[in-house]
C-alpha positions as CSV (number, residue, x, y, z in Angstrom):
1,X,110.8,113.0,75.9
2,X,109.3,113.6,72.7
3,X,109.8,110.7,69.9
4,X,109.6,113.4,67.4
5,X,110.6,117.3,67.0
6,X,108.2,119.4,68.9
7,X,106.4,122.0,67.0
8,X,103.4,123.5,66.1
9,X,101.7,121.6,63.5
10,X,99.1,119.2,65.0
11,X,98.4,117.9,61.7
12,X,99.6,113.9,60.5
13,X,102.8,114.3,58.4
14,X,102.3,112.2,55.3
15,X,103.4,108.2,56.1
16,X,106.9,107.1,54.8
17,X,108.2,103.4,54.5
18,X,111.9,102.3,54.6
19,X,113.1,99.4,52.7
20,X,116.5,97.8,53.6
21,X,117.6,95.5,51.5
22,X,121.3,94.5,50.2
23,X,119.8,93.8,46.6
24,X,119.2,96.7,44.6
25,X,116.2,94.7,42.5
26,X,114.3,94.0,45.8
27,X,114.4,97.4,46.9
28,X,113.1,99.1,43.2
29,X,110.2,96.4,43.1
30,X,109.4,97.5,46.7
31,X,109.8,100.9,46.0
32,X,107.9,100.6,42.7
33,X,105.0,98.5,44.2
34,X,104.7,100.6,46.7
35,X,105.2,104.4,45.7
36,X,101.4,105.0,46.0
37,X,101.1,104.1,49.6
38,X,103.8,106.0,51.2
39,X,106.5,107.9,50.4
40,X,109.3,105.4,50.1
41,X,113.2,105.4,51.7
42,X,115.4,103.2,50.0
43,X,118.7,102.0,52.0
44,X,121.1,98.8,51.0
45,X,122.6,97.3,54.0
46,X,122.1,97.6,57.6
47,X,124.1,100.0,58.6
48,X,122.4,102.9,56.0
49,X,119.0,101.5,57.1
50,X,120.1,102.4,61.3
51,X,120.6,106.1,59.9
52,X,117.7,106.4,57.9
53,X,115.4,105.0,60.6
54,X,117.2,107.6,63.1
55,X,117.2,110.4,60.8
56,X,113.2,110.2,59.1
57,X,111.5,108.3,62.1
58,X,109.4,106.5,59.5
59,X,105.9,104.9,59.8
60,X,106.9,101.3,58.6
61,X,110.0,99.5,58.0
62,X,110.4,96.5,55.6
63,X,113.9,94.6,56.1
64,X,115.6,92.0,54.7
65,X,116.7,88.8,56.8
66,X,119.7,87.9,54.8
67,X,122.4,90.8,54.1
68,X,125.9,90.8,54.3
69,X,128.0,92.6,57.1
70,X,124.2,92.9,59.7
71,X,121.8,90.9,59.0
72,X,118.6,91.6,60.0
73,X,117.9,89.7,63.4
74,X,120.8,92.4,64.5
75,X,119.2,95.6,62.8
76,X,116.2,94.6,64.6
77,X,117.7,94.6,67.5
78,X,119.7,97.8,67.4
79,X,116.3,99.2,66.2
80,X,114.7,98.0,69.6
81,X,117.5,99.7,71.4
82,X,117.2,103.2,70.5
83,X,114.0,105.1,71.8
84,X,114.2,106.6,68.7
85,X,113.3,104.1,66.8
86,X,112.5,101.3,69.2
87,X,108.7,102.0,68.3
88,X,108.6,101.7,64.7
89,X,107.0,98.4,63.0
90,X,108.7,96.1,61.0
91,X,108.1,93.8,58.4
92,X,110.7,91.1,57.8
93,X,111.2,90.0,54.3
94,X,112.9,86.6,54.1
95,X,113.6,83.8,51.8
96,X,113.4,81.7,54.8
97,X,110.8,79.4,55.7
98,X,111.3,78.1,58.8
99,X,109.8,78.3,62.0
100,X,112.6,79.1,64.1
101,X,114.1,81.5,62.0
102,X,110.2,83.4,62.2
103,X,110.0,82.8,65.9
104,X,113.3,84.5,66.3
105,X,112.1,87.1,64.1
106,X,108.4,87.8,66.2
107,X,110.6,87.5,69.7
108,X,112.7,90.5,68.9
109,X,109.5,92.3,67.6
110,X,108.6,92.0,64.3
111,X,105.0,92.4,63.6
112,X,104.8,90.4,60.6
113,X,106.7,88.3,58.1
114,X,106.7,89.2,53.8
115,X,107.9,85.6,52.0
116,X,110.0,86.1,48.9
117,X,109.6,85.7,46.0
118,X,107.0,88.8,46.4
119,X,103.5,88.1,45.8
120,X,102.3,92.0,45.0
121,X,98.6,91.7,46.4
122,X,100.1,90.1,49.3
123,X,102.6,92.9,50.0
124,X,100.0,96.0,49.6
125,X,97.2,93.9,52.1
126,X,100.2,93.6,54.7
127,X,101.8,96.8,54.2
128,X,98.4,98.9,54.1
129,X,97.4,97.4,57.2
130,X,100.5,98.2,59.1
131,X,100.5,101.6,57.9
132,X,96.8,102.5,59.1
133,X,97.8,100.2,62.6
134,X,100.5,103.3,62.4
135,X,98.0,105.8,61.5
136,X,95.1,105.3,64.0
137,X,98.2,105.2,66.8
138,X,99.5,108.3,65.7
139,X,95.3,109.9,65.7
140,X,95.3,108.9,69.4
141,X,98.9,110.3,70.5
142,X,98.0,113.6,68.9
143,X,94.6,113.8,70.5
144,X,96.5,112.8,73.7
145,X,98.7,116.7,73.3
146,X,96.1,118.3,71.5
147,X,93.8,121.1,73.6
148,X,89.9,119.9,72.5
149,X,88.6,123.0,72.8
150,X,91.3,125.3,70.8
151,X,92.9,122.5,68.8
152,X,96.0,123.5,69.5
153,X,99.0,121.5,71.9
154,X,97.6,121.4,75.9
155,X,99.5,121.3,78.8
156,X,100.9,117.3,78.3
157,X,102.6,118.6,75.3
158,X,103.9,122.0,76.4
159,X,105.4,120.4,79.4
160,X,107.1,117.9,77.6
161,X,108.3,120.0,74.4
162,X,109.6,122.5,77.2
163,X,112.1,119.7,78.7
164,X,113.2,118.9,75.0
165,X,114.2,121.9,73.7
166,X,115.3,123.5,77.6
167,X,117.8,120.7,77.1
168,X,119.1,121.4,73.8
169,X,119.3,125.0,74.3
170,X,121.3,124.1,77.5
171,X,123.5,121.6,75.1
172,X,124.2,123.7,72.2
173,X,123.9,127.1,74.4
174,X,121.5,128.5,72.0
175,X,118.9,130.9,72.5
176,X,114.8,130.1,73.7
177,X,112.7,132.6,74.3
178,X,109.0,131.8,76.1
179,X,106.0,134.0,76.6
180,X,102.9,134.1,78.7
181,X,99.7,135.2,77.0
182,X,96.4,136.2,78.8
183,X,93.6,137.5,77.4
184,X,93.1,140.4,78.9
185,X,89.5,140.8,81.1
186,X,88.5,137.5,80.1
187,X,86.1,137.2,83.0
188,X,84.2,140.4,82.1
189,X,84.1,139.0,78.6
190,X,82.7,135.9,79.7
191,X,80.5,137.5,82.4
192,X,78.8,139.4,79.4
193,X,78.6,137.6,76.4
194,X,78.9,134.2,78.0
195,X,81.2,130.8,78.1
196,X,80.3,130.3,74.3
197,X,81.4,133.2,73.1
198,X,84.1,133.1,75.7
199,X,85.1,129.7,73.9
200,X,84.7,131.0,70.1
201,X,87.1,133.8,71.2
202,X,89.7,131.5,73.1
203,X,89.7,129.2,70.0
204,X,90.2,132.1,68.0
205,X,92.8,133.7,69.8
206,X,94.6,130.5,70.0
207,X,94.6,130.1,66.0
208,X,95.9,133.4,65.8
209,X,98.9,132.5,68.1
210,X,99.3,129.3,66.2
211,X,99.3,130.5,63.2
212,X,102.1,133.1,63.7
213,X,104.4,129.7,64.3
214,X,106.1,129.5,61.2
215,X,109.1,127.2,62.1
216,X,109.2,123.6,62.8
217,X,110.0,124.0,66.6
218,X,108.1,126.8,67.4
219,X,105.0,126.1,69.8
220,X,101.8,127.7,70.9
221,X,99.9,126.0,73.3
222,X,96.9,126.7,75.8
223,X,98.6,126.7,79.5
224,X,95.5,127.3,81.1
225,X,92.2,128.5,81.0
226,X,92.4,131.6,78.9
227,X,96.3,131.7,79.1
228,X,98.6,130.7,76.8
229,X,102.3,130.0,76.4
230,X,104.5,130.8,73.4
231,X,107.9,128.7,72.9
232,X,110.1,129.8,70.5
233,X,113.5,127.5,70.4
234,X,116.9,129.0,68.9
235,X,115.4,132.7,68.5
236,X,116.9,135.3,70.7
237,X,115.0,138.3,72.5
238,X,115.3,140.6,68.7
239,X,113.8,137.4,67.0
240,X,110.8,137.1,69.9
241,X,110.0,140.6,70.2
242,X,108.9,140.8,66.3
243,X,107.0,137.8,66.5
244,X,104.8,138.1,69.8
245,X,104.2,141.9,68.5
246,X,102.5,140.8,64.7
247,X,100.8,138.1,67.3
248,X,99.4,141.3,69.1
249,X,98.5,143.3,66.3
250,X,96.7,140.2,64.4
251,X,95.0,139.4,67.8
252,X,93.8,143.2,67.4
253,X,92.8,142.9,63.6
254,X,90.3,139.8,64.5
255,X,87.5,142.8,66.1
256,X,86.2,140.5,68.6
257,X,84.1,143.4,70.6
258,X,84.4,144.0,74.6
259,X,82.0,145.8,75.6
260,X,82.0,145.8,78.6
261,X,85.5,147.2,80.0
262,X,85.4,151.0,78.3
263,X,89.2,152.0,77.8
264,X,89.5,148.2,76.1
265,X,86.2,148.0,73.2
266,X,88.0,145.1,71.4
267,X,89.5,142.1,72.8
268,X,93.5,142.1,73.7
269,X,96.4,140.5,74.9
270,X,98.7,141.0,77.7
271,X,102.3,139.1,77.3
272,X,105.5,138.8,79.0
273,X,108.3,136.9,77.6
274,X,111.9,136.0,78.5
275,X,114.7,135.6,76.3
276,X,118.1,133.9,77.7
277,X,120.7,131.3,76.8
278,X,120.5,128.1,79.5
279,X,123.1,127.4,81.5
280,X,124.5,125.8,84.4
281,X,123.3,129.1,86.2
282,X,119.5,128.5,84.8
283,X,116.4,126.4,85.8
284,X,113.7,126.2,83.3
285,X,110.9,126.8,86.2
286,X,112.8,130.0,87.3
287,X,112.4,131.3,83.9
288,X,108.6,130.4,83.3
289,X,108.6,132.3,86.6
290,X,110.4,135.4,85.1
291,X,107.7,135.2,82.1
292,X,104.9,135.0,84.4
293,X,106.2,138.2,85.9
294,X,106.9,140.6,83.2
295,X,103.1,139.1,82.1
296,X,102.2,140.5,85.8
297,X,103.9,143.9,85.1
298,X,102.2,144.2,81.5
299,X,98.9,144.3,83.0
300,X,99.9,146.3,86.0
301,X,100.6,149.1,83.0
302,X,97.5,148.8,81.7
303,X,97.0,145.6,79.4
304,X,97.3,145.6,75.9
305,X,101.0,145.8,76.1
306,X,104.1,143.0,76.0
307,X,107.0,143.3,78.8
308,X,110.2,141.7,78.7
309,X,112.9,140.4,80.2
310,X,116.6,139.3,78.6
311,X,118.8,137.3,80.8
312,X,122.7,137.6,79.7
């Protein structure tokens, strides 16, 4: 399951820090001395800091030991119970100087310890080195779902965006539509020009689908040699139709020549999508089954074309 929203960007959202802290002088000072690090979430208490860290997933926490109501040995530790959130680091900031109060604080996970009163140059080493700790492990997860070839998401993060959204369609009975894409006599095309021009034009094609993605959730990603499969959560068959066709026609507008196949000079598409609302009734690998077979039935009319399929 996906810590965050699946989508089509493959490109590092900017780094936010949350400060929790019951005194509202600690948390401007933070905010102030650290504005041009991060962007910076501000939330008194523990119980506001648990939503925020739900809600924006940030890259860093900083929380106080010592707040009324939760304290921060518990916030930690309903932090390290959600999977949500379990993952984020956190900086304890504490008036406290003892070693069992920081040993408590490193058992339950902490990764490091600010002292108060605030030293500034102190706070930016600490905090700056956390956040590119955060960084570099967020480089290596994206190259982990990111195709090398086309830059876009591979397999590993098609199959697992396809289980998170499958189950909130299922939950909130919302529409999903998916769609296979092959490009269409890409052995010929290879055969001819050869495999680097066969990988310029699959990286191109691939951009082209990408960049037709224009909402959070929506997802192109390379399935397979030179197919590809389109995910497009909450939009129904209408919705699908009109984006997979401006993918076709801007997949047309690119001019890559085929020469070699006569009735096809440029290089095309053939797609087949699905369009349903899961149920009980539904099983996500009988409908990338269904796509897969109004993709056969587009090239059995001749390529070039988009079938499709709507399930009521």
């Amino acid at each position: 399951m996906p810590t965050k929203p699946c989508g089509n960007s493959m490109k590092l959202a900017p780094q936010q820090i949350l400060v929790v802290d019951d005194e509202k002088s600690n948390l401007m000072l933070l905010g102030e001395l650290l504005r041009d690090e991060a962007h910076i979430l501000l939330a008194k208490g523990g119980e506001q800091g648990l939503e925020k860290a739900a809600n924006y997933r940030p890259d860093l926490i900083l929380l106080d030991v010592m707040m009324p109501q939760m304290d921060g040995f518990e916030v930690m530790r309903r932090l390290r119970q959600e999977e949500a959130t379990r993952a984020i680091p956190v900086i304890f900031i504490t008036a406290l100087n003892d070693a069992i109060s920081e040993e408590k604080g490193l058992v339950l996970g902490a990764c490091d310890y600010i002292q108060k009163p605030f030293h500034a140059a102190i706070v930016k080493a600490r905090v700056k080195l956390h956040l590119e700790l955060t960084r570099q492990r967020r480089v290596l997860e994206q190259l982990a779902h990111q195709d090398p070839l086309t830059s876009i998401a591979n397999r590993r993060k098609l199959d697992e965006c396809l289980e998170f959204e499958w189950r909130i369609a299922l939950r909130e009975q919302a529409p999903l539509s998916l769609v296979m894409v092959d490009i269409d006599f890409f052995k010929q095309y290879n055969d001819h020009y050869g495999h680097a021009a066969g990988d310029r034009a699959l990286e191109r094609v691939a951009k082209t689908l990408d960049a037709h993605m224009q909402r959070p959730r929506d997802l192109a990603a390379r399935y397979g040699g030179e197919e590809f499969l389109v995910m497009l959560p909450n939009t129904d068959a209408e919705g699908a139709l009109g984006v997979m066709q401006h993918c076709m026609s801007a997949i047309a507008a690119l001019r890559i020549p085929h020469e070699p196949v006569d009735h096809h000079p440029w290089l095309s598409c053939s797609m087949g999508g699905v369009s349903c609302r899961p149920n009980g009734e539904h099983r996500l690998s009988e409908i990338m089954k269904l796509a897969d077979d109004r993709l056969y039935q587009a090239k059995q009319q001749g390529r070039n074309t988009l079938c499709w399929e709507e399930l009521r």
